[in-house]
Each structure stands twice: as C-alpha cells, then as structure tokens.
ZAMARGU-4260 file (C-alpha; in steps of 0.2 Angstrom, whole numbers, plus 5000, padded with zeros to 4 digits):
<rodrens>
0) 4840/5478/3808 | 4852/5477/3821 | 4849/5492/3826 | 4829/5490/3827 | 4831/5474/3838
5) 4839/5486/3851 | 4829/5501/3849 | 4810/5492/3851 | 4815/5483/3869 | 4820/5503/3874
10) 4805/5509/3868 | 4794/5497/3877 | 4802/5499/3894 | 4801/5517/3893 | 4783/5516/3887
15) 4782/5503/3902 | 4788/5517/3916 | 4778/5532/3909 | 4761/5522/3912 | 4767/5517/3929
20) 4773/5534/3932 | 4756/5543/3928 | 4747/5546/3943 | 4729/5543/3935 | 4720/5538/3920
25) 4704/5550/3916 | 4689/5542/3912 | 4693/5526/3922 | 4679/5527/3932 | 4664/5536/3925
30) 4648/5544/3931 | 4630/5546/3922 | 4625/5563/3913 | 4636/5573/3903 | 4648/5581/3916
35) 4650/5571/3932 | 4663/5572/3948 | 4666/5552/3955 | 4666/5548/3969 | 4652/5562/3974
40) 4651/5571/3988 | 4636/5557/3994 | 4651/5545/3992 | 4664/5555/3997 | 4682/5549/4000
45) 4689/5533/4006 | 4695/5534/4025 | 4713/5534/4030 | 4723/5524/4042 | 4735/5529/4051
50) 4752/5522/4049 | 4746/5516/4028 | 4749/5524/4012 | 4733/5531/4006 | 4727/5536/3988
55) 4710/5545/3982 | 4706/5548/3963 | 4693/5560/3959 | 4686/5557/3939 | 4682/5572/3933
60) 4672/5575/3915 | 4668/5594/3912 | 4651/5597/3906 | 4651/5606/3889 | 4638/5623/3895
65) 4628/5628/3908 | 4610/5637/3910 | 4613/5651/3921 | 4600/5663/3929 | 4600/5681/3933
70) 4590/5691/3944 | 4597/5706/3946 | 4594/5718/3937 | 4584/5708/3926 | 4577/5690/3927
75) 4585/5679/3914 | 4588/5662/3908 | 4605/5659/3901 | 4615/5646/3893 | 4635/5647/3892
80) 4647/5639/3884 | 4663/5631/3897 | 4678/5637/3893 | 4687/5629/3906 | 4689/5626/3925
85) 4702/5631/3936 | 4705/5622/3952 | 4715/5628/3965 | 4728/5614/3970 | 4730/5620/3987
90) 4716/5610/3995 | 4712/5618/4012 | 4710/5608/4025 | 4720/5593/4017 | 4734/5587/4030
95) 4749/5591/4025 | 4756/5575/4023 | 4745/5571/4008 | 4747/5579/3991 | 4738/5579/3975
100) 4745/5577/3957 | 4734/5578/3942 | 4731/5575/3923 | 4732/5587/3914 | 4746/5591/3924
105) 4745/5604/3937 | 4751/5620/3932 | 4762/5632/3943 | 4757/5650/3950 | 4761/5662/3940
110) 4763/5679/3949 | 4758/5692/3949 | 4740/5690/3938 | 4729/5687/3952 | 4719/5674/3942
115) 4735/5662/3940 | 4743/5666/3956 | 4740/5649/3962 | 4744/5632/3957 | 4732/5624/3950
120) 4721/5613/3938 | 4714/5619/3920 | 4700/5607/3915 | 4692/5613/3898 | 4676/5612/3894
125) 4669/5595/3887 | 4684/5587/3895 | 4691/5574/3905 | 4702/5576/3919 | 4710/5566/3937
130) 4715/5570/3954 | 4726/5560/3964 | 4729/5562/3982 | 4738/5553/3992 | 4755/5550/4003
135) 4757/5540/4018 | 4748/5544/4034 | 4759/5545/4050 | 4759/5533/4064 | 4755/5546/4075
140) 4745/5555/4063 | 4727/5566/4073 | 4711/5554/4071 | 4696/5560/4065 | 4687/5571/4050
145) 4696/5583/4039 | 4683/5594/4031 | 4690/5600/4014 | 4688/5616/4004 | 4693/5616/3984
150) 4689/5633/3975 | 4686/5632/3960 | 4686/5647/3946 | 4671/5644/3930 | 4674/5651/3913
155) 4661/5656/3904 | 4655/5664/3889 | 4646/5663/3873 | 4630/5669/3886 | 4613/5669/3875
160) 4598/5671/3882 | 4585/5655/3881 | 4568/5648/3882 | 4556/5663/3887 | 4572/5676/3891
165) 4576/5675/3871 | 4570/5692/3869 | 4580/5700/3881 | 4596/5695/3871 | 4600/5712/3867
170) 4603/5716/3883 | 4615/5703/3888 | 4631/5713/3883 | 4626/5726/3897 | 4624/5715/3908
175) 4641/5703/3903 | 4651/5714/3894 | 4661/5705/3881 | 4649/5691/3886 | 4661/5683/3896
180) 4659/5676/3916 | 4673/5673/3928 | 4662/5663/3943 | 4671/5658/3959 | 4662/5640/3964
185) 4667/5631/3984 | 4666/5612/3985 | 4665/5610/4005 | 4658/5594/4004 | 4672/5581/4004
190) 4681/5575/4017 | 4697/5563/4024 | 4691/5553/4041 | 4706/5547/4046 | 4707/5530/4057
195) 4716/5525/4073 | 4724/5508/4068 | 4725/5494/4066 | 4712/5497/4050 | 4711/5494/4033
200) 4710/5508/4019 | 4699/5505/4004 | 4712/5500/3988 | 4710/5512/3974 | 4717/5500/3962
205) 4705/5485/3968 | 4690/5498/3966 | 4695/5500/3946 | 4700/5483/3946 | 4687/5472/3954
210) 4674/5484/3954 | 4673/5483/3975 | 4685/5487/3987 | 4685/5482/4005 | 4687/5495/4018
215) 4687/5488/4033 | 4680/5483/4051 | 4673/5502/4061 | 4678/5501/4075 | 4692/5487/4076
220) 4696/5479/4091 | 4675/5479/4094 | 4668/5485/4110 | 4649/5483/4108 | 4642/5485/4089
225) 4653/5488/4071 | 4652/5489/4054 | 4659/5481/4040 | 4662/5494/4027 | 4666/5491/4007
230) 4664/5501/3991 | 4655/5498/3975 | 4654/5506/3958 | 4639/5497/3951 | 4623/5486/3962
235) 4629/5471/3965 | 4626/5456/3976 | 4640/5450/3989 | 4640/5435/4002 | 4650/5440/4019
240) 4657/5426/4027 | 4663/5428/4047 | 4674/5413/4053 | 4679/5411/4072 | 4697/5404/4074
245) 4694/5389/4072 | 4686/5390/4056 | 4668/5385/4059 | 4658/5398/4049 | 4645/5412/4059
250) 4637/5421/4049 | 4637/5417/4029 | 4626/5433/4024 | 4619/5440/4006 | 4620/5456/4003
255) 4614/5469/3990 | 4626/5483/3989 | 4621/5501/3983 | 4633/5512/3973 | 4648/5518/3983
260) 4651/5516/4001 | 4643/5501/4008 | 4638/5497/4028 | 4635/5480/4034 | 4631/5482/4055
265) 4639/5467/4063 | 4630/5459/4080 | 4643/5452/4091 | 4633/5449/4106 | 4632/5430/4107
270) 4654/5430/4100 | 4667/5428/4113 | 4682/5437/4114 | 4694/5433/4101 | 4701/5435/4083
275) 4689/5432/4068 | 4692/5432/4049 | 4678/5439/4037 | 4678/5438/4019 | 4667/5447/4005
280) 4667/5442/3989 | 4656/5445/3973 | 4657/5426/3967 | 4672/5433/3954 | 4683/5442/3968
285) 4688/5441/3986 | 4694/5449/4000 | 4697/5444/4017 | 4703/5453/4033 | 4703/5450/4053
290) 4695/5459/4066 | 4697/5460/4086 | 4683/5456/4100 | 4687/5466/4115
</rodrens>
C-alpha cells in the first residue's frame, strides 16, 4: 500500500510531462468531408513577428480512397485505396530558423532507398495526423512572404475500374502492374509573411481554446489606413471596441466573422496622433492589444 501511494504521484507527473511534451494533438481542429487539411490554403498560416516565438499546426485527416482518371492510353475512371502519404519534412522555402515536429512522429532518412532517403511523415490512409512548425523568429529576421513548397508521395493501390470504365477492368494490370501507384503531389500554396515589429502573432493555443484568435493591427504604427486582423474556426459574431487614451470609446462595431482569417479595415482619419487600445471579444472571450497612430 505503501508502495502504491508513491508509485501513483510518479505516474501522474510523468503522465503530466508527456502531454506537455507532445507537440500536437490530431484531430483538435477538424475540417468538413472525409479527408481534410486545416488551415487550408484559402486560410493559410498565421503570420510571424519578428523578435516572437511562432507556432502553426496543420490537422491532417487522410481520406480513405481516391477516383483517379487515366487518359493515356486509355480513358478510365479509377478508384484506389490510400495506403499511406509520405511527406517530405524538409519544407522548402521554410526559414531556417523554424522547424517542424509531427504526430505520428517524423521518421528519419534512410539511405540509400530513394523513396525514404528523406525525413519525413507517414500518414496512412483513413488517418489522422499534425504538424507543428514553429521556433522563435529573430529580431532581425528578413520581412515579408515566404512561399512554401511540401512534397508529398501518394500510395495507392487496390485500383478497379468504376462507373462506366468497369469494363475495362481487365486491363488495369497492364496499365498498373501489381495495381499499385506511387504519385508524387506539390502543395505550393502555403505560406509564412513575416512582420516587422512591434506586431502580434495569432495564438495557436487561443485558436483551439477560445475558438478565435487575435492577430493583430497591419500595419502598426498607422500611417494612412489598417486592418485589424483575427482568426475564426466557426461564423461567429464579435463586437470591436477602439478606445483612445483616455478611455472614451470610438468605435464599438459588430462584426460577423467568416471561417479563418478575418479583416476589419480601420478609418483613422478623424483620430489624432497617439496610442489606442482595441478589444475583440465574442461575448465569452476577449483580447485586447494597442496600436500606434503616426
């Protein structure tokens, strides 16, 4: 009994540091359909700031099969099962002073097979996965957009004709011998934008947590116009509140949010140089932030 007291407290701190060690949870955040990738590339990634620590978590959920169609030499309609996906970990275009762990784990190259020569992600099919980039951006880190590149590797095979093609099933093996399809797939349509400071990165966590994250105040200090920007995983309805500094409220605005990156344009022309606080909230949660008038 004695023995048990001391055991159980270990048990629960160690239990306790391998959640907190784990760098995502898949299936946190969802998409519709079967298969999904969130954020998407209309979404895309949150911006960075430089001189903060930045984190991105892409939810992954593999779709199960695929209909395929051939052309050459014969037109076809084809359905496949997923075996798996295999992502390349080695995203290009990435700075370098960002990384990306994953669950499942990433698994190492393995030399000299050309197909695992890389590290990378397995994500089998009808299954759920995460990515997690992130690592502190530099002071002095270059501004602007850094287009990404992930190649990915699809597995295929259990290939059957369908639909009106079902006849020409007996011709598949010629055409897929053993039935079975490595296809190389490019994802180009991501990127990292990467803001002078001082700016404020959307919070991962407070996305999961509170359903909306606020990203910040484009451009801040303002010169002439801006933009208040927040992210949303559902349509929900927000108030924006813009206080001057000595607290008398300017603008008190509803808004509507979409799914996903949010813009709320900002007209400064009758505010006078100075520091302002703003606020969004969705009645449940709220966060706050100052920006600068030039």
């Amino acid at each position: 009994m004695h023995m048990k007291k001391i055991f159980l407290p270990i048990l629960m701190l160690l239990g306790a540091f391998i959640s907190q060690a784990q760098v995502c949870v898949p299936g946190t955040l969802t998409g519709t359909g079967s298969y999904y990738i969130v954020p998407d590339s209309a979404t895309n990634f949150v911006d960075a700031c430089q001189g903060q620590a930045y984190s991105q978590i892409m939810y992954i959920k593999a779709p199960k099969d695929t209909i395929i169609s051939v052309t050459n030499p014969l037109t076809a309609t084809l359905q496949a099962n997923i075996d798996s996906f295999v992502i390349d970990a080695n995203i290009v275009g990435m700075p370098t002073y960002l990384s990306a762990a994953s669950v499942p784990a990433l698994l190492l190259a393995a030399p000299p097979n050309p197909k695992t020569n890389l590290t990378r992600l397995i994500i089998k099919g009808d299954s759920l996965a995460c990515v997690n980039i992130s690592g502190n951006v530099p002071g002095a880190a270059m501004t602007g957009t850094n287009p990404l590149l992930i190649n990915v590797r699809a597995y295929l095979s259990g290939i059957k004709a369908i639909g009106a093609s079902a006849g020409l099933d007996p011709l598949i093996p010629n055409l897929f011998p053993g039935r079975k399809v490595d296809t190389p797939i490019v994802l180009n349509d991501y990127r990292i934008i990467v803001n002078p400071s001082p700016c404020s990165p959307a919070g991962v966590t407070n996305l999961i947590k509170h359903q909306f994250s606020l990203v910040g105040c484009i451009p801040n200090p303002i010169e002439s116009s801006a933009n208040i920007l927040f992210e949303s995983i559902k349509i929900d309805n927000f108030t924006l509140k813009i206080m001057n500094a000595l607290g008398e409220v300017l603008e008190n605005r509803s808004i509507k949010s979409n799914y996903g990156l949010n813009y709320i344009p900002l007209n400064t022309q009758a505010w006078s140089r100075g520091t302002y606080m703003y606020s969004l909230t969705d009645g449940k949660h709220i966060y706050s932030n100052k920006l600068q008038l030039k």
